[in-house]
N, C-alpha and C positions, 0 to 999 in steps of 0.2 A: 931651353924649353921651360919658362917658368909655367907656375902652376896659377889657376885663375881658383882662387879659394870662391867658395859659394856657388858658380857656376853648376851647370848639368852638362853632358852630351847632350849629341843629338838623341842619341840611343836610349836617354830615357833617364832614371833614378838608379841610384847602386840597386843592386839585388836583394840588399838588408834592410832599403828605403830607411836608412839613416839619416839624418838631416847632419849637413855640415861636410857633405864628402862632396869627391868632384869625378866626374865621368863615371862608366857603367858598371867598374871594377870595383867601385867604392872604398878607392883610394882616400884615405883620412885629411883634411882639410890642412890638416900638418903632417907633410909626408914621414917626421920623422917619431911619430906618435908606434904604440910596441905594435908591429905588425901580429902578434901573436893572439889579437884580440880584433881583430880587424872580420874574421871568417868563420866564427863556430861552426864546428860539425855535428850535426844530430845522431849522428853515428859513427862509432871509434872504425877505424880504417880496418882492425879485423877481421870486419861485418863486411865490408868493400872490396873489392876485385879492380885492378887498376884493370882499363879497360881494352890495352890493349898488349899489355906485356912487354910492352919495349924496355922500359925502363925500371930498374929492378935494382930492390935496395940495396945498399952496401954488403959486403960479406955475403950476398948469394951465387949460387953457381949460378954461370952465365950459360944460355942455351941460345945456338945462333938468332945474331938480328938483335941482341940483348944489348944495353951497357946498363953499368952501376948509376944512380942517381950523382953522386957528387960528380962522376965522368960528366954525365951527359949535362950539369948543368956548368961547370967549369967550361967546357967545350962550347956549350949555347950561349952563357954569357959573355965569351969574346965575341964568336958571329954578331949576336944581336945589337951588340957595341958598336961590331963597323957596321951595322944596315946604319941603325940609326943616324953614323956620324956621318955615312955619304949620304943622306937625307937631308938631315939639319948643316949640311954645311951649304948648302944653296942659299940659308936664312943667316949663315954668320955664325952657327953656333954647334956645339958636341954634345953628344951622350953624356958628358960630365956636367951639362948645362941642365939636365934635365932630374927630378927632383922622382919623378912619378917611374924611370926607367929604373934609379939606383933602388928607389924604395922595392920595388915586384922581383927586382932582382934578387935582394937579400930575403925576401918572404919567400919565395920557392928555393932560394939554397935549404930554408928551414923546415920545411914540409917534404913527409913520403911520398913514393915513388909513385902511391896509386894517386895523390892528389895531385899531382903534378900531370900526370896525364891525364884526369878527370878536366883539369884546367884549361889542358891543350883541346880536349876536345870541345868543352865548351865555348872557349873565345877563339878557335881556329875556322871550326869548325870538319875540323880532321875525322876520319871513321876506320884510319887504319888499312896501310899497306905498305908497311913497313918502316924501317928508322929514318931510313933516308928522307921517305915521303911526309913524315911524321917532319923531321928539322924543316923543310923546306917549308908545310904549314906554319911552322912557328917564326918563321923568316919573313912568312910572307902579311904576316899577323902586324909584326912590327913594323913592317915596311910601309902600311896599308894605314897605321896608324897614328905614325909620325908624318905621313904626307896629307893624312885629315888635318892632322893638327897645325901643319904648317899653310895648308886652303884656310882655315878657318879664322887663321890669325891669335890662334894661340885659344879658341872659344870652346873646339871639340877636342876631349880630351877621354880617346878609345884605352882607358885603362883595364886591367892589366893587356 
C-alpha cells in the first residue's frame, strides 16, 4: 500500500488543514516524519474523560469489560495486521507494504488511553457497548479502509 504524497481523500483535507499531508487523518506526507507533532491537543488529557472507559492506562485497577492500554493495543495491532493482510492480499501486497498502517500504529502505542478511544470514536464511529463491540468497530474501520483503498487504486487513503 504505497502512499500517494500530495493527494486528498475523498473525505476531504486533514482536520489540521495542513498542506502536504495525505487522507483525512492527516497523515504527514512522510509517514515517517515525529508523529508526536503530528495532533496537538488544546487540552492536556487531565481536563478529558476517555469516553468510554474501556480502555485504561497502565498501572490502573481494572473494573469489568476493562484492559490496560499497552494490552489492548498490542492485542489490536496483531488483529488489525491480519484485516488488513487478508485485504491487501487480493492486490499482491501485506500490512508490511503499507507506510500509513505502521505509522497510526506506533502513534497510538504512544498516546493515552482517553485518546485512543477519543480516536476510536471519532474514525469508527463507535458510541459504546462494550470492548468487544468497541474492537470489532476498530476491525471494521480498517477493513472498510483498506478496501477504499484498494477500489480507488491506491487514490483514497481513509487514515488513521
Amino acid at each position: 500500500m504505497s502512499a500517494q504524497t500530495g493527494s486528498q481523500s475523498a473525505n476531504g483535507a486533514a482536520p489540521n488543514g495542513s498542506a502536504g499531508v495525505v487522507g483525512s487523518g492527516g497523515l504527514p506526507a512522510n509517514p515517517s516524519a515525529s508523529a508526536g507533532d503530528q495532533l496537538p491537543s488544546t487540552r492536556s488529557s487531565a481536563t478529558r474523560e476517555a469516553p468510554f472507559g474501556i480502555i485504561v492506562e497502565d498501572g490502573s485497577a481494572l473494573s469489568a469489560g476493562q484492559v490496560h492500554r499497552t494490552e489492548f493495543m498490542e492485542s489490536m495491532s496483531a488483529r488489525i495486521e491480519r484485516v488488513a493482510d487478508e485485504e491487501l492480499s487480493q492486490v499482491g501486497q501485506t500490512c508490511r507494504d503499507c507506510p500509513y498502517l505502521i505509522y497510526w500504529l506506533g502513534f497510538y502505542r504512544r498516546r493515552p488511553a482517553e485518546h485512543i478511544e477519543r480516536a476510536i470514536q471519532r474514525y469508527s464511529g463507535f458510541e459504546g457497548s462494550g470492548r468487544a463491540a468497541l474492537e470489532t468497530a476498530v476491525l471494521a474501520r480498517v477493513r472498510g479502509a483498506v478496501q477504499a483503498w484498494i477500489r480507488s487504486g491506491g487514490r483514497e487513503v481513509r487514515a488513521p
